[in-house]
C-alpha positions as CSV (number, residue, x, y, z in Angstrom):
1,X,0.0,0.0,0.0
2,X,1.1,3.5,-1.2
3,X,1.6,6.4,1.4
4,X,-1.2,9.0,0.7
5,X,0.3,12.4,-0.5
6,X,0.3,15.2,1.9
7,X,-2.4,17.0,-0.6
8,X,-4.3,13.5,-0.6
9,X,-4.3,13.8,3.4
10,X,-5.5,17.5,3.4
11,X,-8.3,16.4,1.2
12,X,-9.3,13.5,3.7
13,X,-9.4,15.7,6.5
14,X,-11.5,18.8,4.5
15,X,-14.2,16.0,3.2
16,X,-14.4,14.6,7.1
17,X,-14.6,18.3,8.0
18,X,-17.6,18.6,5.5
19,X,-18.8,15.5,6.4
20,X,-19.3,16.1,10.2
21,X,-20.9,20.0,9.3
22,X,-23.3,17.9,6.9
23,X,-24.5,15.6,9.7
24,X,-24.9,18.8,12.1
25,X,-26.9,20.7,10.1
26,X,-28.7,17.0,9.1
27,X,-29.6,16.5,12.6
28,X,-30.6,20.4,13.0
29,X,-33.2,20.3,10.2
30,X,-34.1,16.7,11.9
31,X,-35.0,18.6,15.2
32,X,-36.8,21.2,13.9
33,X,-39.2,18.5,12.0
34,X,-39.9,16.3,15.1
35,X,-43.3,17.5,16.5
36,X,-43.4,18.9,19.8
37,X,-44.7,15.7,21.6
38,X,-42.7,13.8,24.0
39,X,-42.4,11.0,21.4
40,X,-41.0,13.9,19.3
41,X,-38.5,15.0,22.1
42,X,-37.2,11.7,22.5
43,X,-36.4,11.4,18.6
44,X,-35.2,14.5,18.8
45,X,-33.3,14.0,22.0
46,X,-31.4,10.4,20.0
47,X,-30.5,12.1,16.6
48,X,-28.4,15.2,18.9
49,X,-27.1,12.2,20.8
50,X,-26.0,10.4,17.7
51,X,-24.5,13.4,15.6
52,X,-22.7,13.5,18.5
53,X,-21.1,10.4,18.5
54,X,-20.7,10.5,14.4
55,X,-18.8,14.1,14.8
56,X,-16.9,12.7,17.8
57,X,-15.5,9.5,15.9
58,X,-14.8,12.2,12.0
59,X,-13.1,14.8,14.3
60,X,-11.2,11.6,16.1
61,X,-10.2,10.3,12.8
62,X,-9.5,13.6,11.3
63,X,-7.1,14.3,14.2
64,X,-5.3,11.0,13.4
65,X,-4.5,12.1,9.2
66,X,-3.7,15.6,10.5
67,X,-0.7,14.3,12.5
68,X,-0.1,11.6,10.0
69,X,-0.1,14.6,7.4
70,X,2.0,16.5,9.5
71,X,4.5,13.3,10.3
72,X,5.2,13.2,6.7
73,X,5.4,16.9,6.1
74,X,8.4,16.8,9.1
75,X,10.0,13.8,7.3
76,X,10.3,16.2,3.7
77,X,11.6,18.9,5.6
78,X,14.3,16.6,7.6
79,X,14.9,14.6,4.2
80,X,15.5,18.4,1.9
81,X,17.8,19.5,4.6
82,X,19.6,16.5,4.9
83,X,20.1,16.7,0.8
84,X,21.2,20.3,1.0
């Protein structure tokens, strides 16, 4: 398996950003639909809970390629000054 680019890994991390402001305003829109019963609280009370948990796990993952990005980043830098 190849090592993604540095470019490759930006993208990754601005299509999870997208991703995780998608499921926010997803789950916003959600809310506002659900009718004001306590049926409709509860199922409005479970899709905050789980855009929660989706964002959590994108923003964990997108931590992960932002310090793999930046791991590979420090290795060209190290690597074009040791060649210079």
């Amino acid at each position: 398996m190849l090592t993604p680019s540095t470019a490759e890994l930006f993208t990754a991390i601005e299509v999870l950003r997208k991703l995780g402001l998608r499921i926010n305003e997803h789950a916003a829109h959600s809310v506002l639909q659900m009718s004001d019963s306590s049926l409709g609280e509860h199922y409005a009370g479970r899709i905050g809970v789980n855009a929660i948990e989706q964002t959590s796990r994108i923003d964990g993952v997108a931590e992960q390629l932002k310090n793999w990005r930046e791991e590979l980043l420090q290795q060209r830098r190290q690597n074009v000054s040791q060649s210079v």
